[in-house]
C-alpha positions as a printed Julia matrix, in Angstrom:
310×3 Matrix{Float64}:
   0.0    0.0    0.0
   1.66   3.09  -1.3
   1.48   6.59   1.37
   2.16   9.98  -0.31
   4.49  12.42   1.34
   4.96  15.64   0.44
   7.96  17.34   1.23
   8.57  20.66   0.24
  12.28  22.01   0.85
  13.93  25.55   1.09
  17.69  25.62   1.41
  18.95  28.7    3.28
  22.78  29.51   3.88
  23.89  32.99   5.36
  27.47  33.51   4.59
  29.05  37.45   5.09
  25.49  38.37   4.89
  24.34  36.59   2.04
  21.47  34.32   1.91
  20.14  31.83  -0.89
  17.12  30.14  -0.92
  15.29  27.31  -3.32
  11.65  24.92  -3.13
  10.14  22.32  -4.67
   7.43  19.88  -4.12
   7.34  16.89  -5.18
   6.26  12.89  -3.48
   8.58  11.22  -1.47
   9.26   8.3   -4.08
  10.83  10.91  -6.4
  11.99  14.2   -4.37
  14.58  15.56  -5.55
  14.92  19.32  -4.38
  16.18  22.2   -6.91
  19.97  22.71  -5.5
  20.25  26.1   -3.93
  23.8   27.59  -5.91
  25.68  27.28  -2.22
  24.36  25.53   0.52
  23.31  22.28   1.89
  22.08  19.65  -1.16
  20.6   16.19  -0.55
  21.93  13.1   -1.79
  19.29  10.87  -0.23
  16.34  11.22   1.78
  14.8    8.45   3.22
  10.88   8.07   3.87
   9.7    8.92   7.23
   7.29   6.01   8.71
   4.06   6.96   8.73
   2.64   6.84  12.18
   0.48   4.14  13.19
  -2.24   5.59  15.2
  -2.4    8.73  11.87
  -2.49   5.55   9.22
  -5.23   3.67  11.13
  -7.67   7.04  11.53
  -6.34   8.3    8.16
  -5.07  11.18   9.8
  -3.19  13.94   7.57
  -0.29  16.03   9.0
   2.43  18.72   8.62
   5.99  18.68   9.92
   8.17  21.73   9.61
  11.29  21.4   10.25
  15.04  23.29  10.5
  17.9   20.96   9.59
  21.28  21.46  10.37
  23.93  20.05   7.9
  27.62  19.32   8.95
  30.81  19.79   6.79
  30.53  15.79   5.71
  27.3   16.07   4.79
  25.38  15.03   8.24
  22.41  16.08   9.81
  23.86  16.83  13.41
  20.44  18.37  14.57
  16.82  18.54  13.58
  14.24  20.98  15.1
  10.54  20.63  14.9
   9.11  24.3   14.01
   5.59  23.25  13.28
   3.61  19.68  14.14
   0.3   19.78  12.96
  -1.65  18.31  14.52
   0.15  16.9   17.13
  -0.65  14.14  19.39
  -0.18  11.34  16.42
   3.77  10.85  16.26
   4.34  13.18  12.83
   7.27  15.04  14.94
   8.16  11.96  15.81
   8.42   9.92  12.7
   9.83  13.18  10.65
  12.67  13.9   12.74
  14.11  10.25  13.41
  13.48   9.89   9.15
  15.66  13.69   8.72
  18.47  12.64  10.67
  19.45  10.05   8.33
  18.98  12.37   5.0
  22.37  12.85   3.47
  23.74  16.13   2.04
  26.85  16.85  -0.92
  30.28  17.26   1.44
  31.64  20.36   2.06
  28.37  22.26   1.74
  27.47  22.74   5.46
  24.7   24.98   6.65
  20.6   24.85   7.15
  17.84  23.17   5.35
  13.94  24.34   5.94
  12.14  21.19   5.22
   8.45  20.77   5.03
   6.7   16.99   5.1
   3.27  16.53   4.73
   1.44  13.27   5.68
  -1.74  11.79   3.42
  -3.16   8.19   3.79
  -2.69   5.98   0.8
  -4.45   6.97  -2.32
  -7.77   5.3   -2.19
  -8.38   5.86   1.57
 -10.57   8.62   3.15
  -8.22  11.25   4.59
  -9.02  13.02   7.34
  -8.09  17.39   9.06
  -8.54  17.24  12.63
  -9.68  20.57  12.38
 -12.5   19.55  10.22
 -14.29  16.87  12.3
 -17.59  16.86  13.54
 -17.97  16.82  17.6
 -19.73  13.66  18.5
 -23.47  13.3   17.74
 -24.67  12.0   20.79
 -22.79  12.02  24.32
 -24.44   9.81  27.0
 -22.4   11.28  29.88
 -20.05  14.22  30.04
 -17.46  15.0   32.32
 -15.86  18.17  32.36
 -12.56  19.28  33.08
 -10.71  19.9   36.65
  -9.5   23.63  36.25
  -5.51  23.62  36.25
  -4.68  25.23  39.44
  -2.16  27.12  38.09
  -3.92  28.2   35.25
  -7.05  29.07  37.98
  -5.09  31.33  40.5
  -3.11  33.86  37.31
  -6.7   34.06  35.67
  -5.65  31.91  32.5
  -8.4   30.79  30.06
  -7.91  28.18  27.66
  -8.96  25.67  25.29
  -7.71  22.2   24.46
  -8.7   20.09  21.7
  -8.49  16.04  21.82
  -9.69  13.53  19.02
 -11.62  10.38  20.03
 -11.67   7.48  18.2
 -15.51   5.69  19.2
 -16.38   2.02  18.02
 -19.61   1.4   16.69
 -21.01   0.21  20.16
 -19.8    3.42  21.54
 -16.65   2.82  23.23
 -14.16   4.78  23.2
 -10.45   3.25  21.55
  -8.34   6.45  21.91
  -8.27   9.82  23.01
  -5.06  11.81  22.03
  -4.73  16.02  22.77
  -3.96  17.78  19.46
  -3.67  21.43  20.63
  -3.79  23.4   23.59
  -3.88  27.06  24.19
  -2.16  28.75  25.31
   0.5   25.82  26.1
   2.14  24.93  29.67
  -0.82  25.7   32.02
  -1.98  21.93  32.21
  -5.37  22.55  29.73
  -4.25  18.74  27.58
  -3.92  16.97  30.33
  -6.68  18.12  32.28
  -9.12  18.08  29.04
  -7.35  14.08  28.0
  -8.26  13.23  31.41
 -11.98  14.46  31.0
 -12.57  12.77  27.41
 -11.84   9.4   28.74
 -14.76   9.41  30.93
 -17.3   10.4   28.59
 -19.59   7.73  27.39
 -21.28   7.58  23.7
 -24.51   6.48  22.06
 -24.0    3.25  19.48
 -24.09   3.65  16.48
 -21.78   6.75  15.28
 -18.27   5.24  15.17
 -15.98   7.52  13.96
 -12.92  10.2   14.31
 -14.34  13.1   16.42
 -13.01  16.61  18.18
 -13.91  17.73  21.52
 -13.15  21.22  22.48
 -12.62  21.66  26.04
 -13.23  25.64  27.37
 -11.77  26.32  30.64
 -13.33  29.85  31.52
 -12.45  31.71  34.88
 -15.38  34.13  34.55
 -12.48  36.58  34.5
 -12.07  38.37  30.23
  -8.39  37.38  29.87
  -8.25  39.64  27.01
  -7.86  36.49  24.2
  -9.93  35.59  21.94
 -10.99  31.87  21.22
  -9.15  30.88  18.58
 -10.96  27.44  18.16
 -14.31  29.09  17.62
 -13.22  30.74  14.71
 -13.44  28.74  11.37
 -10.1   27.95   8.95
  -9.63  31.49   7.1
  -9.96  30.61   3.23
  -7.45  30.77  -0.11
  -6.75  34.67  -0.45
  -6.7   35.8   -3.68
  -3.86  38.16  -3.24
  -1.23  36.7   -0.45
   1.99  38.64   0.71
   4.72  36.71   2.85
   5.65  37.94   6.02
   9.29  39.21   6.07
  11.38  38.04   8.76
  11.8   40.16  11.85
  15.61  41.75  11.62
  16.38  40.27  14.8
  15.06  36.48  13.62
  17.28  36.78  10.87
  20.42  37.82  13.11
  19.88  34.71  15.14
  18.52  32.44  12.34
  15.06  32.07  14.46
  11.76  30.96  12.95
   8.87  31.17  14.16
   5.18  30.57  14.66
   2.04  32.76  14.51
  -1.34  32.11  15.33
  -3.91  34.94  14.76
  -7.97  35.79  14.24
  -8.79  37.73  10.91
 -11.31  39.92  10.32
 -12.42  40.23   6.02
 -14.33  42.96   5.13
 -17.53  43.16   2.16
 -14.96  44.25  -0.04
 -12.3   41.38  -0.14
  -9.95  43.19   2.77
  -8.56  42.42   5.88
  -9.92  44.74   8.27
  -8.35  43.81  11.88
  -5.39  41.31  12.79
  -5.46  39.83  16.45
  -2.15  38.17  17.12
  -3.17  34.74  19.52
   0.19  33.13  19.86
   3.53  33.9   18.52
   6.36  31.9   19.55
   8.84  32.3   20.42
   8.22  36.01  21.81
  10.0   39.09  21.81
  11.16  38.76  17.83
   8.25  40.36  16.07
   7.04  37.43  14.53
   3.46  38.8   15.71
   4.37  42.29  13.8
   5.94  40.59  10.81
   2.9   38.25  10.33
   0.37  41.09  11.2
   1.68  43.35   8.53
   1.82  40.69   5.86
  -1.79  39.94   6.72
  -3.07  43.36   6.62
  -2.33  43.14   2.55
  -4.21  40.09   1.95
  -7.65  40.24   0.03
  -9.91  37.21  -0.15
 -12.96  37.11  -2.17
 -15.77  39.83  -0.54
 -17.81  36.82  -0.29
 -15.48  35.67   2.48
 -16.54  38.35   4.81
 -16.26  37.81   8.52
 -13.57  36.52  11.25
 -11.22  33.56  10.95
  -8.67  31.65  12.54
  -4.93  31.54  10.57
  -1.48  29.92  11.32
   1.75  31.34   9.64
   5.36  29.99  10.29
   8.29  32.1    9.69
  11.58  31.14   8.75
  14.61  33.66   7.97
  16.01  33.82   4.06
């Protein structure tokens, strides 16, 4: 049974000040990424394993990675910008796959590296963030606030996927996102969604959104309530933050979206930007503010953007 993966790769090299840079997109069975003119270049690139639990649900996913390419050729580190969605082993299964990709000798530097997970062709593929919530919950149990998250005000929201059998039982649980991170919402929320019991008769993949509210306006919005903002018809790329590109940093933006009745973007909200204190919220927000989308488009959305340096 054949899987697809996508890998998309931009080569980047800073040397004195100058930078290169170079994508392509092609399956795994055949990549074979344009050469950037200096730089690292690959001379093989073995096929990450798809992960299990992702293969059996049909799961699709997105790995973004930074690769770091020694003077013979090595990969002597791999770093995990983006894993989307998380919870199913992508990170996982991309990085131990990148560290045995070999590169041309004496063409050291970094590689930006994009692989995207599909089922095999044939097979129903599934976006966590486009499952239904379940159709019929027999018992719910909600959350235990995070304490820590409960005494500095916090709000938050964490999503998990359940897998349910046709006689309603529940085979898996796994946390895909939580926001904002590091206040104990997954583990809390996981903990809930194993004690809810379903109706027979609607097996299936299915999201839960957990809400932890204090009653206290935290000042963010919820990003999860927001749908996917659509294709824009005009797109401009953030440019990377000065700073970023002095320290080779990427990063990672979350924000909400507001399209006008003409086709333009009307308000940016920055949710998440990490890491902080590089601009990648004021790089990402200015970008944004140039987009136009069809007027038909017109109301609030919910947008990712990662950010690498030239």
């Amino acid at each position: 049974m054949r899987r697809t993966w996508l890998i998309g790769v931009a080569f980047a090299w800073a040397l004195g000040g100058a930078a290169l840079a170079a994508a392509v997109l092609a399956t795994a069975a055949s990549a074979t990424p344009a050469p950037a003119a200096s730089g690292p270049v690959p001379l093989t690139q073995p096929q990450p394993v798809y992960p299990p639990a992702a293969d059996k649900a049909g799961i699709v996913g997105k790995v973004n990675a930074r690769l770091d390419v020694d003077q013979a050729g090595r990969v002597t580190q791999v770093d995990l910008i983006e894993e989307d969605p998380a919870g199913f082993g992508f990170g996982e299964a991309a990085t131990a796959a990148l560290k045995s990709w070999t590169f041309e000798p004496n063409r050291p530097g970094r590689t930006f590296v994009t692989l995207e997970f599909r089922p095999a062709e044939g097979r129903e593929a599934h976006s966590v963030d486009r499952l239904p919530t379940p159709p019929k919950v027999l018992r719910k149990v909600p959350p235990k606030y995070p304490s820590r998250a409960a005494t500095l005000g916090v709000n938050g929201v964490a999503v998990v996927v359940v897998q349910i059998a046709e006689d309603g039982t529940l085979t898996d649980a796994r946390v895909t996102d939580e926001l904002p991170p590091d206040y104990g919402f997954a583990a809390a929320a996981l903990t809930a969604a194993r004690q809810w019991a379903f109706a027979p008769g609607y097996a299936g993949l299915f999201t839960i959104h957990f809400k932890f509210t204090t009653g206290r306006h935290d000042g963010r919005v919820n990003w999860y309530d927001l749908a996917p903002a659509p294709e824009p018809i005009l797109r401009v790329d953030p440019v990377p933050p000065p700073q970023a590109v002095a320290n080779d940093r990427h990063g990672y933006v979350r924000l909400a979206l507001t399209i006008d009745g003409v086709g333009r973007v009307s308000g940016v909200k920055i949710i998440q930007e990490r890491p902080e204190d590089y601009g990648f919220g004021d790089a990402a927000k200015a970008a944004v503010e140039q987009w136009r989308f069809d007027p038909a488009s017109r109301g609030t959305y919910r947008m990712k953007l990662t950010i690498a340096p030239p």
